[in-house]
C-alpha positions as CSV (number, residue, x, y, z in Angstrom):
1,X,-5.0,2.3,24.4
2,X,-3.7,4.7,21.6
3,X,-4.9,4.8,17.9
4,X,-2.5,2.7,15.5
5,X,-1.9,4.2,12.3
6,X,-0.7,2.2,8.8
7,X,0.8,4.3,6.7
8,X,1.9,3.6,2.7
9,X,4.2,5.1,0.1
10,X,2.4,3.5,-2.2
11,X,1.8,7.2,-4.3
12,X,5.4,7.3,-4.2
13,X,6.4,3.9,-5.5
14,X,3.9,4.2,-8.3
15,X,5.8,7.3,-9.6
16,X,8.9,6.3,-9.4
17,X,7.5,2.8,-11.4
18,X,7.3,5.0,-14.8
19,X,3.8,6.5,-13.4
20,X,2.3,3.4,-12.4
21,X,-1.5,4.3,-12.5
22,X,-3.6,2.6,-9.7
23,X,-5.6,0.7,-11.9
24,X,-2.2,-0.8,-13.5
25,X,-0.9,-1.9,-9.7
26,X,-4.5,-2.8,-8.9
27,X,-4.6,-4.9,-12.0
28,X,-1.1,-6.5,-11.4
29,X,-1.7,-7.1,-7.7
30,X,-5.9,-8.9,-8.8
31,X,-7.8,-6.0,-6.9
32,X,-10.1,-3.4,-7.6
33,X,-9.0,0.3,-8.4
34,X,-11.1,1.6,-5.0
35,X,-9.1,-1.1,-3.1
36,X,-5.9,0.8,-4.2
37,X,-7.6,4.3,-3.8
38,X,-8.3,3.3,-0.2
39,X,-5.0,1.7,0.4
40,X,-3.2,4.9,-0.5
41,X,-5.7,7.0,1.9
42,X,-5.0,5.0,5.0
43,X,-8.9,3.9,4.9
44,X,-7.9,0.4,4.2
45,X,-5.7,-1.7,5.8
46,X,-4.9,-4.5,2.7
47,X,-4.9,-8.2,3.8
48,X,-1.3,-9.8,4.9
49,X,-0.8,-11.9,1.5
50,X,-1.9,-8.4,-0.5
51,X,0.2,-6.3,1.0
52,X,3.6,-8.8,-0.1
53,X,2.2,-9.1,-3.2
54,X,2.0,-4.9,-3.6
55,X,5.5,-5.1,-2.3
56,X,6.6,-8.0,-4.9
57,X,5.3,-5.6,-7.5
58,X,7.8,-2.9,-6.6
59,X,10.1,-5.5,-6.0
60,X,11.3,-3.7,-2.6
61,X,10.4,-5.0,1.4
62,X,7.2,-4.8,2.6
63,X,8.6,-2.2,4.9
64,X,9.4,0.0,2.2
65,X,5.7,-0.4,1.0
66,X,4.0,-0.1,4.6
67,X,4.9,1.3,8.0
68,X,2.9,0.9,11.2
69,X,2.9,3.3,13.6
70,X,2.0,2.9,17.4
71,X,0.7,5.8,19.0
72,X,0.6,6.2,22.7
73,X,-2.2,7.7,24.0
């Protein structure tokens, strides 16, 4: 069984939103600031409903938000 990896661009899509901070997208999407924090650092994998509504935000597919990556051990 390998280790499965989510991985964001959630850094990069708050930029490129005129500097989006993470307590602005944590506010627009109803979750903490730490939830975001996490997010971003891979320590959190968000909830299926949370991570369309991060992706609605940015108004792009969720696979432009999140990837998931399947590593072979």
């Amino acid at each position: 069984m390998g280790s499965d990896r989510l991985s964001n661009n959630l850094r990069r899509l708050r930029f490129e939103n005129g500097q989006m901070t993470q307590q602005q997208l944590a506010d627009k999407v109803g979750v903490t600031r730490q939830t975001i924090i996490a997010i971003e650092a891979g320590k959190y994998a968000p909830s299926l409903p949370l991570a369309f509504r991060i992706a609605q935000t940015f108004g792009v597919p969720i696979e432009q938000v999140f990837q998931y990556d399947e590593q072979e051990s």
